[in-house]
Biotite code that builds the C-alpha atoms (Angstrom):
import biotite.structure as struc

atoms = struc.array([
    struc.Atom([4.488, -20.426, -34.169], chain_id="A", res_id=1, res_name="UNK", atom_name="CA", element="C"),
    struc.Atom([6.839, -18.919, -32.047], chain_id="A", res_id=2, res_name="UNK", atom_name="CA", element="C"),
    struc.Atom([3.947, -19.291, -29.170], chain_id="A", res_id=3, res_name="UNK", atom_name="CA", element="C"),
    struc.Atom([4.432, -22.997, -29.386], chain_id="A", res_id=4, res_name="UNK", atom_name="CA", element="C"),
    struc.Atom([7.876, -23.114, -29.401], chain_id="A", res_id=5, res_name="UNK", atom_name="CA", element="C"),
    struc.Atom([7.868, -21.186, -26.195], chain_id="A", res_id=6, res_name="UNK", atom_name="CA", element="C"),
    struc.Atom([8.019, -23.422, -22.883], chain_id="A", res_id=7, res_name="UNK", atom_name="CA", element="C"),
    struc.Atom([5.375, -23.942, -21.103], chain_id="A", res_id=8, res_name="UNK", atom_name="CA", element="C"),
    struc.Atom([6.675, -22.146, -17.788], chain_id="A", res_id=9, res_name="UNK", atom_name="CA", element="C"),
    struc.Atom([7.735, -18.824, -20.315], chain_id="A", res_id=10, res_name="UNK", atom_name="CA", element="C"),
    struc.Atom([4.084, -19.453, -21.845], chain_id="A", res_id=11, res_name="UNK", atom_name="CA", element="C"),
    struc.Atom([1.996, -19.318, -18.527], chain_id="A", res_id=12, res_name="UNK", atom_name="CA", element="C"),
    struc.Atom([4.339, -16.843, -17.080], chain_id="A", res_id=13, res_name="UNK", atom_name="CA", element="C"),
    struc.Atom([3.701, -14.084, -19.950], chain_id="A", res_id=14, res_name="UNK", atom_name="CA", element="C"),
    struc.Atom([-0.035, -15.235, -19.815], chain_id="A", res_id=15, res_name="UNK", atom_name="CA", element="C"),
    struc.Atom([-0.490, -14.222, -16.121], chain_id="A", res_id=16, res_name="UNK", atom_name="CA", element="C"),
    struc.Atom([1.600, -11.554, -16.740], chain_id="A", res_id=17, res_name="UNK", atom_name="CA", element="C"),
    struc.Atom([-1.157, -10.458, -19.578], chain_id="A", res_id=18, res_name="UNK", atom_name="CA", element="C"),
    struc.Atom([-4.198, -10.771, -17.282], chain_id="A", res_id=19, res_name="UNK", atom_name="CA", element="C"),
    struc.Atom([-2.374, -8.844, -14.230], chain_id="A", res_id=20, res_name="UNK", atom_name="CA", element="C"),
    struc.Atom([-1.832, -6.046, -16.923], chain_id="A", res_id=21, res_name="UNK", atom_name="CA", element="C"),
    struc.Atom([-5.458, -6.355, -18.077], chain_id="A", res_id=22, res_name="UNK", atom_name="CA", element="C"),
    struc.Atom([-6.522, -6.041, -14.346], chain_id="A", res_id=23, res_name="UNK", atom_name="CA", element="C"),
    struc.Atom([-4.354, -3.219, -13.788], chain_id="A", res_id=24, res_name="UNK", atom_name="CA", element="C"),
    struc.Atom([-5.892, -1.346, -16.675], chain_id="A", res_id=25, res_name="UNK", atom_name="CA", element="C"),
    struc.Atom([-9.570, -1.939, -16.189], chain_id="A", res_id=26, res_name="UNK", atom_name="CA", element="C"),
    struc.Atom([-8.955, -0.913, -12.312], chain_id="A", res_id=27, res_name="UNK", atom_name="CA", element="C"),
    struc.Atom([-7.750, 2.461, -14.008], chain_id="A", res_id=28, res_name="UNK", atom_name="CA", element="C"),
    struc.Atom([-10.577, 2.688, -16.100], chain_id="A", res_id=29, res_name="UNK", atom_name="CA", element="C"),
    struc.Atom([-12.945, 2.349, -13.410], chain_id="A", res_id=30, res_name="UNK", atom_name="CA", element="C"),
    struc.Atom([-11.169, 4.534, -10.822], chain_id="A", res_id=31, res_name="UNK", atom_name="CA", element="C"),
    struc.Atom([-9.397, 6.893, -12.983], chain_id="A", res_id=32, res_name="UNK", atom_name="CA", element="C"),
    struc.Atom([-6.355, 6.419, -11.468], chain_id="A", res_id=33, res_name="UNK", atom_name="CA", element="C"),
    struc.Atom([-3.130, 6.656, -13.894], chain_id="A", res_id=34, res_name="UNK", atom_name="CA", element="C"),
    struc.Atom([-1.187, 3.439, -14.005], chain_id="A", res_id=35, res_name="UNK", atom_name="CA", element="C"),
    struc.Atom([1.968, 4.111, -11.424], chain_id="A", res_id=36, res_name="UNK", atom_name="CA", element="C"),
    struc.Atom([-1.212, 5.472, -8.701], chain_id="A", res_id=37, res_name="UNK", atom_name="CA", element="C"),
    struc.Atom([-2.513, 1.646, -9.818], chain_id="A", res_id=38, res_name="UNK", atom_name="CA", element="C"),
    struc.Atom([0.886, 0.062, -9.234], chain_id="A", res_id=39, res_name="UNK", atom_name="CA", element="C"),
    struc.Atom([1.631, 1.580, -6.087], chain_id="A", res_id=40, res_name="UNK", atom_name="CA", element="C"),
    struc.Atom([-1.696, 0.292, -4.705], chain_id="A", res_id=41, res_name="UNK", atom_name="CA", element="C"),
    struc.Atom([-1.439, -2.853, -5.852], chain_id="A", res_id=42, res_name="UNK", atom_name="CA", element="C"),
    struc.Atom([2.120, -3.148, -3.878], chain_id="A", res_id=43, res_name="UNK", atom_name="CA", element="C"),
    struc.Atom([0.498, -1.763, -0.734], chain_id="A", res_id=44, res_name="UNK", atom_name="CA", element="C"),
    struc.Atom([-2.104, -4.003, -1.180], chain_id="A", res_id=45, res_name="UNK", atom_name="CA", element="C"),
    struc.Atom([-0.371, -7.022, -1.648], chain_id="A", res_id=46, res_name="UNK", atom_name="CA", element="C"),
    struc.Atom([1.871, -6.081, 1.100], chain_id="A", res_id=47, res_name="UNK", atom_name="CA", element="C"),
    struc.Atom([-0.846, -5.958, 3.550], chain_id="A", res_id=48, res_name="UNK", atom_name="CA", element="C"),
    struc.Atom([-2.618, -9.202, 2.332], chain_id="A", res_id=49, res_name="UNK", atom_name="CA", element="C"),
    struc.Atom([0.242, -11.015, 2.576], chain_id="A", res_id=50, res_name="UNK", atom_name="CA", element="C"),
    struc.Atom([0.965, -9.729, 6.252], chain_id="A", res_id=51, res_name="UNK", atom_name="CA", element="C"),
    struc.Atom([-2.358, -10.926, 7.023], chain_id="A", res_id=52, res_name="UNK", atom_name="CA", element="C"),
    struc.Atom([-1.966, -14.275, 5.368], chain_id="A", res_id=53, res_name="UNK", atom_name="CA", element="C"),
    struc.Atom([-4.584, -13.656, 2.737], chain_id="A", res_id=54, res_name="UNK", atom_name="CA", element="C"),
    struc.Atom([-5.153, -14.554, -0.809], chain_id="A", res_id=55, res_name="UNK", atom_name="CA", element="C"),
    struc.Atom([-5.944, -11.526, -3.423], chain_id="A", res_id=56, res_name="UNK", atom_name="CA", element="C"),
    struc.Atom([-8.490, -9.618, -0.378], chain_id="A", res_id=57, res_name="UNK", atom_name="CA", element="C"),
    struc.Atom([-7.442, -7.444, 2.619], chain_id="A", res_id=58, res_name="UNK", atom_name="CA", element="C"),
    struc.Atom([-10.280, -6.797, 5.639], chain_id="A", res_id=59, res_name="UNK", atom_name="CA", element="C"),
    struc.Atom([-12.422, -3.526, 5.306], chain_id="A", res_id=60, res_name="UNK", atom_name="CA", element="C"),
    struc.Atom([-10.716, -2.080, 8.602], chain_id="A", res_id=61, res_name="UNK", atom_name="CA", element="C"),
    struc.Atom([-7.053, -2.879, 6.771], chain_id="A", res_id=62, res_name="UNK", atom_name="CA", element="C"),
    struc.Atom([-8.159, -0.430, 3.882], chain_id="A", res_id=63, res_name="UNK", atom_name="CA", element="C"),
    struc.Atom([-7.630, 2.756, 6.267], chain_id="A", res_id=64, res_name="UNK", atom_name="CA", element="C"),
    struc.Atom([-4.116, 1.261, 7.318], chain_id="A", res_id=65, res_name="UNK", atom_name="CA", element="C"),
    struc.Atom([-2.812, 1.098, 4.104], chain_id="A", res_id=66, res_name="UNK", atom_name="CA", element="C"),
    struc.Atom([-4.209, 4.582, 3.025], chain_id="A", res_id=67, res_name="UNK", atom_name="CA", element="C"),
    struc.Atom([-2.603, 5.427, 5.765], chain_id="A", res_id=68, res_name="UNK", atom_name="CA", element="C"),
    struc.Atom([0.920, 4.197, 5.126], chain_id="A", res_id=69, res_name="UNK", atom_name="CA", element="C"),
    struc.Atom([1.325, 5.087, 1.959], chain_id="A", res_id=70, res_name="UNK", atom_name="CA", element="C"),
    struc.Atom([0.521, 8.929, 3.546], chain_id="A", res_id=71, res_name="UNK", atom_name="CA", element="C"),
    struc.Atom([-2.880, 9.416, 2.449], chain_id="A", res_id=72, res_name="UNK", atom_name="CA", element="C"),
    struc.Atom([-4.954, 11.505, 5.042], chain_id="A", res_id=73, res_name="UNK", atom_name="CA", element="C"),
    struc.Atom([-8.270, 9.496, 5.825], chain_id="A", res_id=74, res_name="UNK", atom_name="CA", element="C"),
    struc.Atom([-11.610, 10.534, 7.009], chain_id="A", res_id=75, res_name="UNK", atom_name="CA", element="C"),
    struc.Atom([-12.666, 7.845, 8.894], chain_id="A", res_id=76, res_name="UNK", atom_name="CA", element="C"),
    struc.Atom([-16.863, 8.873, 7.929], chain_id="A", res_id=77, res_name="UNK", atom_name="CA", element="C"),
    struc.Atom([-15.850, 8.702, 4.405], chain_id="A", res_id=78, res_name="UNK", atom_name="CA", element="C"),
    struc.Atom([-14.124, 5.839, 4.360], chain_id="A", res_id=79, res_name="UNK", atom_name="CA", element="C"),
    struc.Atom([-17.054, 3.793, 6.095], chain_id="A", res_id=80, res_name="UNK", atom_name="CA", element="C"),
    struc.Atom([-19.682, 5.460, 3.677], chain_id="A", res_id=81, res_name="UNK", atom_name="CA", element="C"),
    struc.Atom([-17.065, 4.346, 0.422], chain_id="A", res_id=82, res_name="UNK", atom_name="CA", element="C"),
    struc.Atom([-16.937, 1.303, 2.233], chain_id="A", res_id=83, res_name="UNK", atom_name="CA", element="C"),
    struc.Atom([-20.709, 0.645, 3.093], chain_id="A", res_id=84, res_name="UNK", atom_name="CA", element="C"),
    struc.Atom([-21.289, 1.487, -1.032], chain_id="A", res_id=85, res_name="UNK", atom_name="CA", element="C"),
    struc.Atom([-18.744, -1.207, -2.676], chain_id="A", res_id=86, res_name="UNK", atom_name="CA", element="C"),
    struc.Atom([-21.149, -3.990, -3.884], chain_id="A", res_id=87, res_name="UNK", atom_name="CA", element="C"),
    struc.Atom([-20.937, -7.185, -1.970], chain_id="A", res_id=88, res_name="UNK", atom_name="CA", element="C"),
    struc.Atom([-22.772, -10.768, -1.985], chain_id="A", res_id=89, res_name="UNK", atom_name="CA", element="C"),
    struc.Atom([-21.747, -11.467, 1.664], chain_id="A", res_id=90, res_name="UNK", atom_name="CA", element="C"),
    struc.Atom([-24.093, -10.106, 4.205], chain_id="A", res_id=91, res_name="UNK", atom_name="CA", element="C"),
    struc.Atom([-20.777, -10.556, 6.899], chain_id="A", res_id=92, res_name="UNK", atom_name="CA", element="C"),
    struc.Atom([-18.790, -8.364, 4.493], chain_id="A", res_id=93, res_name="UNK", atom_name="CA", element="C"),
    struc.Atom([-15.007, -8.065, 6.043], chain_id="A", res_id=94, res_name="UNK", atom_name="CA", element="C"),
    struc.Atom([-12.669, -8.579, 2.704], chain_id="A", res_id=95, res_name="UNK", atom_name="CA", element="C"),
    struc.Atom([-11.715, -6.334, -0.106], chain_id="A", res_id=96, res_name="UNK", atom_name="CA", element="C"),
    struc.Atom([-10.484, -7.573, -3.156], chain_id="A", res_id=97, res_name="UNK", atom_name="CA", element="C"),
    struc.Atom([-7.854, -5.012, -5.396], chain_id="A", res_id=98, res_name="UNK", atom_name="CA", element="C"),
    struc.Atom([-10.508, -3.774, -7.431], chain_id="A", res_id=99, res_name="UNK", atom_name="CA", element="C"),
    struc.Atom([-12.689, -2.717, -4.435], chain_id="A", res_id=100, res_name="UNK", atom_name="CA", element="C"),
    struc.Atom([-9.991, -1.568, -2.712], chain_id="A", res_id=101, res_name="UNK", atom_name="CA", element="C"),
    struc.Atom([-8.825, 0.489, -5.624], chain_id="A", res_id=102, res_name="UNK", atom_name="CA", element="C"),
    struc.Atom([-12.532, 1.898, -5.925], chain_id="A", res_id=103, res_name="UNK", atom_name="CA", element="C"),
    struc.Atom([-12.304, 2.808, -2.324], chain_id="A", res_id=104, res_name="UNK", atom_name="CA", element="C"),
    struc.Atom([-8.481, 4.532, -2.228], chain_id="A", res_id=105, res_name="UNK", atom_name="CA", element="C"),
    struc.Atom([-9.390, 6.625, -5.411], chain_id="A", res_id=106, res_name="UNK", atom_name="CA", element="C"),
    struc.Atom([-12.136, 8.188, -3.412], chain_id="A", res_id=107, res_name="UNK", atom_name="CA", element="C"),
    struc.Atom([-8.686, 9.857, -1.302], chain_id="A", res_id=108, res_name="UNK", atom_name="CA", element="C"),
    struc.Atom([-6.249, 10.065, -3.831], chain_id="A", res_id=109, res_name="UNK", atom_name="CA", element="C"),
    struc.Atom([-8.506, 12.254, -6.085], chain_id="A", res_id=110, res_name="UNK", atom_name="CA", element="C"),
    struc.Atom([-8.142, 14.862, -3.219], chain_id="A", res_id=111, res_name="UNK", atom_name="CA", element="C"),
    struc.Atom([-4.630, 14.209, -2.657], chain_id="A", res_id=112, res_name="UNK", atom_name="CA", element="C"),
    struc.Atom([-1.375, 16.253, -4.049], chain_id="A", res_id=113, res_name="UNK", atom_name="CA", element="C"),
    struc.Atom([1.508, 14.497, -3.926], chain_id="A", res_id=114, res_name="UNK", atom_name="CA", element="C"),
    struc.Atom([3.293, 17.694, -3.607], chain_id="A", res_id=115, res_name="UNK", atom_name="CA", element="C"),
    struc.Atom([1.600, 17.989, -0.681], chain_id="A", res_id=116, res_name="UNK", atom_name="CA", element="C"),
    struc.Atom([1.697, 14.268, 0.507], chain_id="A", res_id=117, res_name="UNK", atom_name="CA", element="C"),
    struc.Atom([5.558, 14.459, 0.186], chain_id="A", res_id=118, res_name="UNK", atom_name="CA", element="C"),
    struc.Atom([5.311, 17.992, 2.643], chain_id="A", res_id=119, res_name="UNK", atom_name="CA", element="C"),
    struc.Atom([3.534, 15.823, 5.188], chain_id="A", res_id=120, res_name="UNK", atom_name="CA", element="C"),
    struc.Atom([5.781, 13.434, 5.103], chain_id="A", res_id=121, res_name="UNK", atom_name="CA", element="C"),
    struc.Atom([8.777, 16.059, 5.659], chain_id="A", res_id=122, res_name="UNK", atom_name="CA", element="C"),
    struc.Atom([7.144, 17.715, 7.954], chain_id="A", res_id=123, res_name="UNK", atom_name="CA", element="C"),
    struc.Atom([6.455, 14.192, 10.388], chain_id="A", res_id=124, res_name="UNK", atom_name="CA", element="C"),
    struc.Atom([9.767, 12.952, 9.057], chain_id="A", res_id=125, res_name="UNK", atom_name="CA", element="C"),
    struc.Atom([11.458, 16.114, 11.017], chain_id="A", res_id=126, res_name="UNK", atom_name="CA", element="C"),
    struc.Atom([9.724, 15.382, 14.522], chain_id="A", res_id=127, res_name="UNK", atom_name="CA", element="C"),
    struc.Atom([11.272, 11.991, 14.758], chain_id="A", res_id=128, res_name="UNK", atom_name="CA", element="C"),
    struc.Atom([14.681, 13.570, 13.620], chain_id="A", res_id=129, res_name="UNK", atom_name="CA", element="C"),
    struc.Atom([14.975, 15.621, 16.699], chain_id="A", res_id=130, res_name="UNK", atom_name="CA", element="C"),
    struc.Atom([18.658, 16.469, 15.885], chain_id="A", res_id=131, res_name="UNK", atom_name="CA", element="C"),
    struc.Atom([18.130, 17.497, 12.458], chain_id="A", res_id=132, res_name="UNK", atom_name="CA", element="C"),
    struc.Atom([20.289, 14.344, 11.455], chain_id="A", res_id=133, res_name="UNK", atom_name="CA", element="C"),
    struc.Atom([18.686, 14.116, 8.437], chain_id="A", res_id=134, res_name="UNK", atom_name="CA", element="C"),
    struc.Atom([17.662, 10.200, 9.314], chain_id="A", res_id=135, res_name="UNK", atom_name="CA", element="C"),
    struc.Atom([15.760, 8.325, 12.059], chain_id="A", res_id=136, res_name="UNK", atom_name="CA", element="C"),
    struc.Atom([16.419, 5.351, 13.803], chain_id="A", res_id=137, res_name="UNK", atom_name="CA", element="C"),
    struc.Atom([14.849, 2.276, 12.818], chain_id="A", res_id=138, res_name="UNK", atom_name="CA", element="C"),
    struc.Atom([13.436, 2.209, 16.478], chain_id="A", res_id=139, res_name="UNK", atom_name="CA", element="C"),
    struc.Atom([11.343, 5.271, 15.829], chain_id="A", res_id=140, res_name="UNK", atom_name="CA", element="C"),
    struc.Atom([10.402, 3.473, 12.529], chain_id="A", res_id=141, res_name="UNK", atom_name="CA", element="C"),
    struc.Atom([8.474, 0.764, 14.552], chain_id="A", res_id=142, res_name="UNK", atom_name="CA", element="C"),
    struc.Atom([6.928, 3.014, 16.960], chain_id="A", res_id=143, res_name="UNK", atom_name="CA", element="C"),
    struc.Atom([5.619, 5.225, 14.403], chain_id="A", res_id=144, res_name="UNK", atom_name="CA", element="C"),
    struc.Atom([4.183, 1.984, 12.331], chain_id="A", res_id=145, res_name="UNK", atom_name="CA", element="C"),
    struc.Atom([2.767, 0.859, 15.490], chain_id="A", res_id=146, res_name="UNK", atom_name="CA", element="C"),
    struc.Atom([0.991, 4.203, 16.305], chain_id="A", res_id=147, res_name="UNK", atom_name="CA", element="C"),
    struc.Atom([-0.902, 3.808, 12.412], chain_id="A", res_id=148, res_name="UNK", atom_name="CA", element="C"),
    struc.Atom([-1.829, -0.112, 12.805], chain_id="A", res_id=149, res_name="UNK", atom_name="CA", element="C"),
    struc.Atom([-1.594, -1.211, 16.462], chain_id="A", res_id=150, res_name="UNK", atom_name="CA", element="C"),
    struc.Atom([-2.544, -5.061, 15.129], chain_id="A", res_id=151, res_name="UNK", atom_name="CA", element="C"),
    struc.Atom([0.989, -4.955, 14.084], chain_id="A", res_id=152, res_name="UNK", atom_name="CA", element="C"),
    struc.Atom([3.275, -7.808, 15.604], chain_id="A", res_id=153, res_name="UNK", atom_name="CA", element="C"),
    struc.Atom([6.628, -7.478, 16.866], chain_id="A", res_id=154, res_name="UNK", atom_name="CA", element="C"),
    struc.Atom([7.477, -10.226, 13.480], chain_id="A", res_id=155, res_name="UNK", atom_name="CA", element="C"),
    struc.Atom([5.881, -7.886, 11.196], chain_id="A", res_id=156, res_name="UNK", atom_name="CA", element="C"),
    struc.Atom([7.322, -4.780, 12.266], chain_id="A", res_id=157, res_name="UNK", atom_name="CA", element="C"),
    struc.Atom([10.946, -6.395, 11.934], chain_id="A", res_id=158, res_name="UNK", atom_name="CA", element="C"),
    struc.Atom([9.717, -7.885, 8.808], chain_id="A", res_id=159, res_name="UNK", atom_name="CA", element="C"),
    struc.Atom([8.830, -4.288, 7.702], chain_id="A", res_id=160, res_name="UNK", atom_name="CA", element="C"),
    struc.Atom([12.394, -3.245, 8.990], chain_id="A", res_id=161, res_name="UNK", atom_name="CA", element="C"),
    struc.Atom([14.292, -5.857, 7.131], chain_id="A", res_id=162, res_name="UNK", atom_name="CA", element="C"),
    struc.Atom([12.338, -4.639, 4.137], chain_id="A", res_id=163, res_name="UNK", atom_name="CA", element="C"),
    struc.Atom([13.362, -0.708, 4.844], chain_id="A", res_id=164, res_name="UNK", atom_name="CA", element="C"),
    struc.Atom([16.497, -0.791, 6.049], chain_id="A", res_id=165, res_name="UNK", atom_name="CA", element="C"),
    struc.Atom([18.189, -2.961, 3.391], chain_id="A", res_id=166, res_name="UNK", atom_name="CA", element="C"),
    struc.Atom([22.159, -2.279, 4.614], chain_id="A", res_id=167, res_name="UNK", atom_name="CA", element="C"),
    struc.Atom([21.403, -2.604, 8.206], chain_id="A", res_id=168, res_name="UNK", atom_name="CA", element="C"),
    struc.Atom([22.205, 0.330, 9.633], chain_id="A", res_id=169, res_name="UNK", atom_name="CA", element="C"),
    struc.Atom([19.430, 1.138, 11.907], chain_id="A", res_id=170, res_name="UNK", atom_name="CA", element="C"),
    struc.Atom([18.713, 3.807, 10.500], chain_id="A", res_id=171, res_name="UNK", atom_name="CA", element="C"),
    struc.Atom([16.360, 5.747, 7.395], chain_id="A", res_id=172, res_name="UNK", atom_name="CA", element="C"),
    struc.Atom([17.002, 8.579, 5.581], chain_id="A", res_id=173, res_name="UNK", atom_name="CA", element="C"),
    struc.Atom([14.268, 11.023, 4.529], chain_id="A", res_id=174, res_name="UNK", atom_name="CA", element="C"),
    struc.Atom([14.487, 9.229, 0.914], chain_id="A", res_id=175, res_name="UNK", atom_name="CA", element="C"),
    struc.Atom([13.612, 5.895, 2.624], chain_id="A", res_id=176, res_name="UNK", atom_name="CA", element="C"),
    struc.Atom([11.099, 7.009, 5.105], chain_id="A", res_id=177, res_name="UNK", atom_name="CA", element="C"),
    struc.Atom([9.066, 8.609, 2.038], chain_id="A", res_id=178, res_name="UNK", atom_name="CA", element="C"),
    struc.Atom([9.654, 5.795, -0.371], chain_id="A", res_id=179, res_name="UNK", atom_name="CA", element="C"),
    struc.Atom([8.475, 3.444, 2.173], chain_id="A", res_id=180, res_name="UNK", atom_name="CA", element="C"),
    struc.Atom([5.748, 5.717, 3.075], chain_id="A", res_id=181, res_name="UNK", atom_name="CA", element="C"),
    struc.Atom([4.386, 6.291, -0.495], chain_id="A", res_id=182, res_name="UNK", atom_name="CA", element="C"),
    struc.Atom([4.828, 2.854, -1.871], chain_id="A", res_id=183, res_name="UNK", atom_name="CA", element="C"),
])
């Protein structure tokens, strides 16, 4: 079978590759969020677990943060009470896995537009561009991540920088900002 003939590097890769895509589609089932609202979580997600050096779970407080970053407006009441409702075996319960957090974040996007997400974003992307540039400087970048998660380190906000500003120029243009921004 052609299965067999496959190496077994291809073979694993593909299966893993299967079960990610089986994960991604029950977590849309269960939240009934469409697949690129799934995606874009799961990058956010992984970006922030693997900021915080963990494996497949972010802390409860990091949920907010990354609602947060990818523009979402968050009531902090409602996110405790979607929070304080996600099942958990751990009486000391302080990680999320995807599927929780997904569970948790659809709570927000269901009352979200992204029409009017990408307006926010315009409208907060203008402030910082004082001179009606059409761009900010990467500096303003940092202090603005630093005003939504103060835990941030200097590493990780030039890690986030590196990530943003791909040509080095020290600066972002609206595009960036939002892509960044939304995920």
């Amino acid at each position: 079978s052609l299965l067999q003939e496959m190496p077994k590097d291809t073979t694993e890769k593909a299966r893993r590759r299967s079960l990610e895509d089986l994960i991604l589609m029950e977590v849309s089932r269960d939240t009934g969020l469409d697949q690129e609202q799934v995606e874009s979580l799961q990058k956010a997600f992984e970006d922030e677990a693997k900021r915080k050096n963990k494996d497949n779970s972010v802390n409860a407080t990091s949920v907010g943060v990354i609602l947060k970053v990818l523009g979402v407006r968050v009531d902090q009441q409602v996110l405790e009470d979607a929070l304080d409702e996600l099942e958990h075996d751990d009486e000391e319960f302080d990680t999320i896995n995807f599927h929780q957090f997904c569970l948790v974040a659809a709570r927000f996007l269901d009352e979200e537009d992204e029409g009017q997400v990408r307006e926010e974003l315009r409208q907060a992307f203008r402030l910082y561009d004082k001179d009606g540039c059409g761009f900010i400087t990467t500096k303003i970048l940092m202090e603005i991540l630093s005003e939504i998660d103060s835990e941030l380190t200097e590493n990780d906000l030039d890690q986030i920088i590196e990530e943003v500003d791909e040509f080095h120029t020290g600066t972002l243009t609206f595009e960036q900002f939002q892509e960044m921004m939304m995920g």
